[in-house]
Backbone as JSON Lines, residues from 0, in Angstrom:
{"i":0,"aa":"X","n":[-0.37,-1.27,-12.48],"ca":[0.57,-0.96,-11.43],"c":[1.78,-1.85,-11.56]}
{"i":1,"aa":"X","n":[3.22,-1.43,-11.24],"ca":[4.19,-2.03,-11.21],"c":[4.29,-2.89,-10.41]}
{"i":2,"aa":"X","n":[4.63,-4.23,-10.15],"ca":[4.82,-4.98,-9.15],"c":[6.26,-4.9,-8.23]}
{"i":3,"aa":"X","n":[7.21,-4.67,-9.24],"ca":[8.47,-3.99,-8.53],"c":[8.05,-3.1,-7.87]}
{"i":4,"aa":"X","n":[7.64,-1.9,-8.11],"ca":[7.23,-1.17,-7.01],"c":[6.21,-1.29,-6.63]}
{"i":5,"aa":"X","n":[5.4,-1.9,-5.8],"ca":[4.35,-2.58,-4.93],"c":[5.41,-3.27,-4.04]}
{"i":6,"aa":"X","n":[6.2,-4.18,-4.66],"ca":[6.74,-5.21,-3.36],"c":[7.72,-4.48,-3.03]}
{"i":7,"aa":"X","n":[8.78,-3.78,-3.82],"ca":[9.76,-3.85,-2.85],"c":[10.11,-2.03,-2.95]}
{"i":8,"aa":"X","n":[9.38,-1.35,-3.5],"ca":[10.03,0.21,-3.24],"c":[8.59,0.68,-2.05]}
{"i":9,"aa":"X","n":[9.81,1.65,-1.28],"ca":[9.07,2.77,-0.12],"c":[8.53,3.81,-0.49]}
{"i":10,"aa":"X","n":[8.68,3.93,-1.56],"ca":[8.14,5.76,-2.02],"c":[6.87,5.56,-2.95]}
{"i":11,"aa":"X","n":[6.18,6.63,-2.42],"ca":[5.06,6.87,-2.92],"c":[3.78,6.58,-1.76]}
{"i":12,"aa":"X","n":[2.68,6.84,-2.97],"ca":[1.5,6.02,-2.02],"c":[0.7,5.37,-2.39]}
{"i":13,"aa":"X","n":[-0.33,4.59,-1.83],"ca":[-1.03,3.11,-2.57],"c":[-2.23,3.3,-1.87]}
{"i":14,"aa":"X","n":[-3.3,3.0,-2.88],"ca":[-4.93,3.12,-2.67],"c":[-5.41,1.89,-1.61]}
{"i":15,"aa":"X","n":[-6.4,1.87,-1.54],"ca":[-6.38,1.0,-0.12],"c":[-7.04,-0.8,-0.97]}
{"i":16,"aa":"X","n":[-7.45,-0.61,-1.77],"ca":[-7.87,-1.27,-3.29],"c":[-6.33,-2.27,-3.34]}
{"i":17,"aa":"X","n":[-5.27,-1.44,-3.78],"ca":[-3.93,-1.98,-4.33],"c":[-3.56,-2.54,-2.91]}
{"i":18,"aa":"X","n":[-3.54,-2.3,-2.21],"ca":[-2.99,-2.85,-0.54],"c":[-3.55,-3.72,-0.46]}
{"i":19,"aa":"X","n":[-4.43,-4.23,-0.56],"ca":[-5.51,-5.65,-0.47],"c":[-4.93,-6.77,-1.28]}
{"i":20,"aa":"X","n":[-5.15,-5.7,-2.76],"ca":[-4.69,-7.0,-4.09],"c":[-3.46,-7.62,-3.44]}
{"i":21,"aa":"X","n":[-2.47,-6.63,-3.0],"ca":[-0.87,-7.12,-3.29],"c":[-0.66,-7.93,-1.38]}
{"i":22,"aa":"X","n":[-1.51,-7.51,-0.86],"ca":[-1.44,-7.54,0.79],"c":[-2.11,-9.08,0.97]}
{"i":23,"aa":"X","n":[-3.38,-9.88,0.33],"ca":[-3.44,-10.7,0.36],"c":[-2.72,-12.04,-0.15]}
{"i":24,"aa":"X","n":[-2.21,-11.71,-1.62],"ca":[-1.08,-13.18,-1.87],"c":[0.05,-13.07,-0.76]}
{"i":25,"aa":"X","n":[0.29,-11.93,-0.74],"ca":[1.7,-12.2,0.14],"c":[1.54,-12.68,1.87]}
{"i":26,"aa":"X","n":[0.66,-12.57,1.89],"ca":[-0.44,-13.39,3.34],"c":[-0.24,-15.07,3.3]}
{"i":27,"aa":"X","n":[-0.7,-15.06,1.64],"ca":[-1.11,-16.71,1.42],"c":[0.33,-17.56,0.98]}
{"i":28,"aa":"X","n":[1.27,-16.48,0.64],"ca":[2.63,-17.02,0.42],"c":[3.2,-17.31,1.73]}
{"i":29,"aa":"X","n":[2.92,-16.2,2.63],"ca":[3.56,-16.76,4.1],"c":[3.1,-17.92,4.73]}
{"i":30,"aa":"X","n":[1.69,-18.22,4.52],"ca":[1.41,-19.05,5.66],"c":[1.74,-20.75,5.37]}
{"i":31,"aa":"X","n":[2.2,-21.22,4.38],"ca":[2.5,-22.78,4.62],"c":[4.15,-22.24,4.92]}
{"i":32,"aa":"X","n":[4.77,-21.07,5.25],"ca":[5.99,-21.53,5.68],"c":[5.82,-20.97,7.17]}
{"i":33,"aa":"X","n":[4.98,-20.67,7.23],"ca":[4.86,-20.33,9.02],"c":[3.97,-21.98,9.71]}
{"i":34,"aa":"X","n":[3.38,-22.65,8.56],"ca":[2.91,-23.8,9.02],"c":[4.19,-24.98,9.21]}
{"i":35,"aa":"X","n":[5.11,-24.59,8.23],"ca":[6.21,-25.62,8.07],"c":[7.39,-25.47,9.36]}
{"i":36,"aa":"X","n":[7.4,-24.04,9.58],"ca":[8.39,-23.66,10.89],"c":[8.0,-24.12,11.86]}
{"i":37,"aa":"X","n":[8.07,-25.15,12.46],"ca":[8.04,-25.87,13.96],"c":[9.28,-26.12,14.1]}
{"i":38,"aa":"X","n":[9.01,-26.25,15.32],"ca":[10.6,-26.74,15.86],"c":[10.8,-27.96,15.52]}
{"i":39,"aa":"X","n":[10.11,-28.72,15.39],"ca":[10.73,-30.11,15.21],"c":[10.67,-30.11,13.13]}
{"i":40,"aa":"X","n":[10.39,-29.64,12.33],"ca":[10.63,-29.76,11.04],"c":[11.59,-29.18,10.64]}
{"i":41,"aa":"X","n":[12.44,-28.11,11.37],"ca":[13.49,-27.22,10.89],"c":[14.75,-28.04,11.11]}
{"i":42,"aa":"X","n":[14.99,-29.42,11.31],"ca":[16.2,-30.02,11.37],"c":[16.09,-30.83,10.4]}
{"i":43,"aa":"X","n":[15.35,-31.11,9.88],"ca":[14.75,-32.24,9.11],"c":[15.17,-32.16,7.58]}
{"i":44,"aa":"X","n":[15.19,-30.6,7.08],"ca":[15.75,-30.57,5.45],"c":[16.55,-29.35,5.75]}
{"i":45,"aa":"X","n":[17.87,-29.33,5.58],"ca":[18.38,-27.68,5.25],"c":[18.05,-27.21,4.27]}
{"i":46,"aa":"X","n":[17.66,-27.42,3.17],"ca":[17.19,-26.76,2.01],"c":[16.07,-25.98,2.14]}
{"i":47,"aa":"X","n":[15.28,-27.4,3.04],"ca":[13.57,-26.17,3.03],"c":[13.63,-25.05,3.84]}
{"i":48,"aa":"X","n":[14.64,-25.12,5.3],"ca":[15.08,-24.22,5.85],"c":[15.18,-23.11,5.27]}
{"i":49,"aa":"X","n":[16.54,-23.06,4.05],"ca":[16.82,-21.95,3.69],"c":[15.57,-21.06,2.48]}
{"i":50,"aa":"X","n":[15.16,-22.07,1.92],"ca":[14.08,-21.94,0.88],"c":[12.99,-20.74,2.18]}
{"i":51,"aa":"X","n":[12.5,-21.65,3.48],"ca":[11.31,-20.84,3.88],"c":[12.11,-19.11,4.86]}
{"i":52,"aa":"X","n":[13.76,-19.45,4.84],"ca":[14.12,-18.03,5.39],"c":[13.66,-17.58,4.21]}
{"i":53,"aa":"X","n":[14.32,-17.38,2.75],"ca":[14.31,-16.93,1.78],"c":[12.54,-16.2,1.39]}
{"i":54,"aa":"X","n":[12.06,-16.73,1.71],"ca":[10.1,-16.79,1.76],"c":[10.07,-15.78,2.69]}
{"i":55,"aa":"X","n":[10.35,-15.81,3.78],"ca":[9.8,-15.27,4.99],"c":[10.79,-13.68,5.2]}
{"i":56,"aa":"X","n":[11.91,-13.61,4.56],"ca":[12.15,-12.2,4.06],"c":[11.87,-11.72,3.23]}
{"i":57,"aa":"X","n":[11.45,-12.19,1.73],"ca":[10.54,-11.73,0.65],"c":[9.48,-10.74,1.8]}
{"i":58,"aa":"X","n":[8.43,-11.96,2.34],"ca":[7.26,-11.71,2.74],"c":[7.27,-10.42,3.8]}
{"i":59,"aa":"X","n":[8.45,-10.34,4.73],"ca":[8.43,-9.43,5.63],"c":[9.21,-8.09,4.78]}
{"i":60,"aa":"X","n":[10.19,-7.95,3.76],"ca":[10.13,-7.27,3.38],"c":[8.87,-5.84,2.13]}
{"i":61,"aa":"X","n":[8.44,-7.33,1.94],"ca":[6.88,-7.26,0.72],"c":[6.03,-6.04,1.87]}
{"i":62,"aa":"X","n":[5.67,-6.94,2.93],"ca":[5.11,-6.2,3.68],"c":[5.72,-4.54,4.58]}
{"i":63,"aa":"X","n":[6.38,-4.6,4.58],"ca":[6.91,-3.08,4.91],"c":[6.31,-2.36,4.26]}
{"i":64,"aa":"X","n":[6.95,-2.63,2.66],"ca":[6.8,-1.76,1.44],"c":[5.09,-1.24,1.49]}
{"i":65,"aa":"X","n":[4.51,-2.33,1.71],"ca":[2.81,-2.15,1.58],"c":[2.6,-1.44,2.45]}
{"i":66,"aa":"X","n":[3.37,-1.34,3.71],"ca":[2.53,-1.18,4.67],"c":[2.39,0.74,4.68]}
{"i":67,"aa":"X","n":[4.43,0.73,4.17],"ca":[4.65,2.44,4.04],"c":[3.97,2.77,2.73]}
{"i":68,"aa":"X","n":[3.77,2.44,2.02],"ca":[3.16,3.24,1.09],"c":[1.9,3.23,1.34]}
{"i":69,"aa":"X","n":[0.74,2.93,2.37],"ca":[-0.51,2.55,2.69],"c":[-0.31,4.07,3.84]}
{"i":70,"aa":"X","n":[0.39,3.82,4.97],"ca":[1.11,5.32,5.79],"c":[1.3,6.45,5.35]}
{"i":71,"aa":"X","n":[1.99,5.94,3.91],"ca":[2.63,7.22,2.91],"c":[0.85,8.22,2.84]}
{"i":72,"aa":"X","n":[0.03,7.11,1.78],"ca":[-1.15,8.05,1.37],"c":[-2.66,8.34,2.67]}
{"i":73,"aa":"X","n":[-2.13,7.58,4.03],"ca":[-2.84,8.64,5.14],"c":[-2.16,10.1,5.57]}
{"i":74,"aa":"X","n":[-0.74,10.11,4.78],"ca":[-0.25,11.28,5.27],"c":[0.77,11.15,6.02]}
{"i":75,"aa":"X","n":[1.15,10.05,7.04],"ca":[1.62,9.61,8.07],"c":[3.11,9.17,7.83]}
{"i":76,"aa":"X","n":[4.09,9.56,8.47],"ca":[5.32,8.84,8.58],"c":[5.4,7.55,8.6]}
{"i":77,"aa":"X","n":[6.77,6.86,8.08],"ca":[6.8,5.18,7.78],"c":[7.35,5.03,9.41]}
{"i":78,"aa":"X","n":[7.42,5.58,9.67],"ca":[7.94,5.52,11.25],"c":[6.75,4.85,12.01]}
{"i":79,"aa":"X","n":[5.82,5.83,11.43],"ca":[4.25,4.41,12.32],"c":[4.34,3.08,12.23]}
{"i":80,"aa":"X","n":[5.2,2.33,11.55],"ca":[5.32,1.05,10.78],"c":[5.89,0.32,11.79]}
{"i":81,"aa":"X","n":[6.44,0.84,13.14],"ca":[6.57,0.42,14.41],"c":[5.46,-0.22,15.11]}
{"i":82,"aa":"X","n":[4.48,0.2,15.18],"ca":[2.69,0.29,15.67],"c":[2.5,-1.07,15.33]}
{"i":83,"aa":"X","n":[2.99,-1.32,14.42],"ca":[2.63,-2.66,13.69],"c":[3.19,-3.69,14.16]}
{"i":84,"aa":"X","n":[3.89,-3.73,15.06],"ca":[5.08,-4.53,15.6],"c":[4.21,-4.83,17.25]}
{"i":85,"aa":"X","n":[3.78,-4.0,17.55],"ca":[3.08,-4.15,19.13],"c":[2.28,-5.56,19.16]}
{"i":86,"aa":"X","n":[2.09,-6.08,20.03],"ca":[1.23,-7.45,20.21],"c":[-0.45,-6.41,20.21]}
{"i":87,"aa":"X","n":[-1.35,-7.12,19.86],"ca":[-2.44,-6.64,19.86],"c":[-2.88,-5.82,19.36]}
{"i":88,"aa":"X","n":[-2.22,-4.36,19.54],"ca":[-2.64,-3.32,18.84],"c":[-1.9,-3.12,17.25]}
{"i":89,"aa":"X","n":[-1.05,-3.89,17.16],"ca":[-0.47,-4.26,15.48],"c":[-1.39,-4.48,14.58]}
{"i":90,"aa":"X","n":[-1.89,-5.53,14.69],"ca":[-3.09,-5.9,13.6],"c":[-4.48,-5.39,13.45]}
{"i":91,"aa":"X","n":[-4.61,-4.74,14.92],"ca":[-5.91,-3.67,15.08],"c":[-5.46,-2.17,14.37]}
{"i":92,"aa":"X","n":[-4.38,-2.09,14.05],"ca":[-3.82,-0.87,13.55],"c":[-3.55,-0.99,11.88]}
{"i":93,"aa":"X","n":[-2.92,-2.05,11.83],"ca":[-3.1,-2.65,10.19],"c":[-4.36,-2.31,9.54]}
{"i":94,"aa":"X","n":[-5.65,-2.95,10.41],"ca":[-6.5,-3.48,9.65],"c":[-7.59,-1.98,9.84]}
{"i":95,"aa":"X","n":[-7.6,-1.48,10.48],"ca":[-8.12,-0.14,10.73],"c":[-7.31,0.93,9.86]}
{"i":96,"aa":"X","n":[-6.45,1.31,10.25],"ca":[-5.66,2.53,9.48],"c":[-5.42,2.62,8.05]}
{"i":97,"aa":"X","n":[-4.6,0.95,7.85],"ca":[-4.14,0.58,6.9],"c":[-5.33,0.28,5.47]}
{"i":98,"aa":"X","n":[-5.79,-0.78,5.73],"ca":[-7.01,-1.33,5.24],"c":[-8.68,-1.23,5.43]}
{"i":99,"aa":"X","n":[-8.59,0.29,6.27],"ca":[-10.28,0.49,5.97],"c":[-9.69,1.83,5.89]}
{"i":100,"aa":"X","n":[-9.69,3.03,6.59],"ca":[-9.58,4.11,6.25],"c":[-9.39,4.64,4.99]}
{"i":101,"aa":"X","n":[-9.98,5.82,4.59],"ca":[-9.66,6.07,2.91],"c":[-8.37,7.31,3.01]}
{"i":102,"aa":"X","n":[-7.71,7.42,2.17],"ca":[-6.49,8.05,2.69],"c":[-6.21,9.71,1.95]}
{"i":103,"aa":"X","n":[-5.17,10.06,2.04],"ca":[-5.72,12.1,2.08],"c":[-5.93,12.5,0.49]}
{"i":104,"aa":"X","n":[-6.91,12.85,0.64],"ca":[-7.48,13.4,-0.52],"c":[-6.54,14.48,-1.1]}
{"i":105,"aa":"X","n":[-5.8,14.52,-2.47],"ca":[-4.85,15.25,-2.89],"c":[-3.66,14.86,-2.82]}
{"i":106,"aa":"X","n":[-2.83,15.47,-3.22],"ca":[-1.06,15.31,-3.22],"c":[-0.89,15.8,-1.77]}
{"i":107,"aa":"X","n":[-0.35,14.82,-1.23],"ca":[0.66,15.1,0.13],"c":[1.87,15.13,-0.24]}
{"i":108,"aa":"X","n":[2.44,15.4,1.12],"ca":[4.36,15.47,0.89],"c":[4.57,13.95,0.4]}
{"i":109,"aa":"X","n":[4.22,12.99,0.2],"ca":[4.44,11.58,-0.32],"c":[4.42,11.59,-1.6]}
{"i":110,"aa":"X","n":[3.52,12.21,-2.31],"ca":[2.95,12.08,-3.77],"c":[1.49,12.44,-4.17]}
{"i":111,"aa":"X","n":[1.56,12.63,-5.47],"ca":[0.19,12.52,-6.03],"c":[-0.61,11.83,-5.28]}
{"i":112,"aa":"X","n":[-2.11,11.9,-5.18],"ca":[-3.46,10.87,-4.53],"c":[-3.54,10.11,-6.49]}
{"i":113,"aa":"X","n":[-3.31,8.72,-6.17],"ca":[-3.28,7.29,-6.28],"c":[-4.45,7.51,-7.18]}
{"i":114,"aa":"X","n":[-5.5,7.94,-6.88],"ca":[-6.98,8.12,-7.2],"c":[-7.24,9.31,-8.2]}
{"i":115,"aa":"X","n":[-6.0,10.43,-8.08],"ca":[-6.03,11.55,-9.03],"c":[-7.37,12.28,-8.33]}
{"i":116,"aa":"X","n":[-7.64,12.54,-7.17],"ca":[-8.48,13.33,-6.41],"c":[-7.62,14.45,-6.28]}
{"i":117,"aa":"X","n":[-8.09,15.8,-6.06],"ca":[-7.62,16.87,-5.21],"c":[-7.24,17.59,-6.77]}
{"i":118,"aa":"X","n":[-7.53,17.91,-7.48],"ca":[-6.81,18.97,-8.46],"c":[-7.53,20.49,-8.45]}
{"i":119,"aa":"X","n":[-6.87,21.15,-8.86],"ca":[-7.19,22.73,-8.2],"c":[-8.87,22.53,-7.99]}
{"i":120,"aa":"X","n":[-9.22,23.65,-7.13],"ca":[-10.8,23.98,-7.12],"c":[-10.88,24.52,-8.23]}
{"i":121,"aa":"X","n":[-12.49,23.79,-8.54],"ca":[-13.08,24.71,-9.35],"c":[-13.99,26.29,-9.21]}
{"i":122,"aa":"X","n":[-14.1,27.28,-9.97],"ca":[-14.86,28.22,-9.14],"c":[-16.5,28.23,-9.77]}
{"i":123,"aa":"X","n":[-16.94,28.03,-8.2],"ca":[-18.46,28.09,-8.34],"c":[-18.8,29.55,-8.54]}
{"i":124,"aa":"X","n":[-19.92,29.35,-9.55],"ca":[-20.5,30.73,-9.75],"c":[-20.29,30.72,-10.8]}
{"i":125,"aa":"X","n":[-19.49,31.75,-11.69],"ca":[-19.54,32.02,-12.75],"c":[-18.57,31.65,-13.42]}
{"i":126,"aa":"X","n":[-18.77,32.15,-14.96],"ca":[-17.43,31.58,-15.62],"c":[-16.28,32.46,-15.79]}
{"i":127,"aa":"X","n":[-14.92,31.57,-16.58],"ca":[-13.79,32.46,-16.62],"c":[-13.73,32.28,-17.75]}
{"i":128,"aa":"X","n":[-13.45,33.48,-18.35],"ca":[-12.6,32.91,-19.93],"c":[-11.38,31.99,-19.78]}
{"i":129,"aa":"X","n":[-10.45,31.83,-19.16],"ca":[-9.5,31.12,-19.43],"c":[-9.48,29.4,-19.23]}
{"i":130,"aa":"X","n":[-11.06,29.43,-18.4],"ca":[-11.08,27.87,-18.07],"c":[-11.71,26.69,-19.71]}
{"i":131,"aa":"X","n":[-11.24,25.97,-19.44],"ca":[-11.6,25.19,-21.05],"c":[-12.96,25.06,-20.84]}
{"i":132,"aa":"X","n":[-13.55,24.76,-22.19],"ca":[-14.85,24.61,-22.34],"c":[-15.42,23.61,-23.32]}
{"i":133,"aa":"X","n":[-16.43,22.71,-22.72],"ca":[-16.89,21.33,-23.44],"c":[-17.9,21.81,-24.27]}
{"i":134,"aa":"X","n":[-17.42,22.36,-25.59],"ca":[-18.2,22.97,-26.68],"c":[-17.93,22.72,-27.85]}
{"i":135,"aa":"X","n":[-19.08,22.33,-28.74],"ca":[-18.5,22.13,-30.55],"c":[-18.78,23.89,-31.0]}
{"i":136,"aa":"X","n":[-18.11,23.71,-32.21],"ca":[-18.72,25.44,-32.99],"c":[-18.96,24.32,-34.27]}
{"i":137,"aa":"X","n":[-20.17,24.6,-35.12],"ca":[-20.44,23.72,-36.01],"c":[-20.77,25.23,-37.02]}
{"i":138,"aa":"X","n":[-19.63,25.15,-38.32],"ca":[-19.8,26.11,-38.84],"c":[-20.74,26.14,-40.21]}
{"i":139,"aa":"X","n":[-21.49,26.48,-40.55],"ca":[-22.26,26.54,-41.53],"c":[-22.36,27.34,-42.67]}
């Protein structure tokens, strides 16, 4: 998988597998600058200041991206990506929708399924001539 597109593109959709991989560093990248943001350390260096804005829009942008392409393959508008913003029901919505649910089987209006699930039915019953066939001819 591309990491350019994981962090920072909206299009498409992402297995719930890839949302984890890419959803946990960028967790562990945020949190010593959410430990470092107190009020009383943010006067203290302008550099680290700008260093942990610089961090903390990576990280909030990183996360969008994950979050719509996780939306993208339930089917769902990036517009839900609001939900996520609510006190309480944000992270109960993340961690439910986002990160347990398995997401729509087949190509949606987003894209291909991630997983390569959903390709035409097959027909039960009998055969077709035109469908391929897992056969040697061993000529003698």
């Amino acid at each position: 998988m591309n990491q350019k597109w994981a962090l920072f593109s909206f299009a498409g959709r992402m297995r719930r597998r890839d949302y984890w991989l890419y959803s946990v560093p960028v967790l562990l990248v945020s949190l010593p600058v959410f430990l470092y943001a107190t009020p009383e350390n943010l006067t203290n260096n302008p550099l680290l200041d700008v260093l942990s804005m610089v961090i903390l829009g990576f990280v909030f942008w990183a996360s969008l991206a994950l979050n719509i392409k996780r939306l993208h393959d339930r089917n769902k508008s990036a517009w839900w990506i609001i939900l996520t913003f609510v006190p309480v029901i944000g992270p109960i919505f993340v961690i439910i929708e986002l990160g347990i649910l398995e997401g729509t089987k087949g190509a949606n209006q987003y894209g291909p399924d991630p997983k390569g699930r959903g390709g035409p039915p097959s027909s039960s019953g009998g055969s077709h001539d035109d469908e391929p066939k897992d056969s040697i001819t061993i000529e003698m």
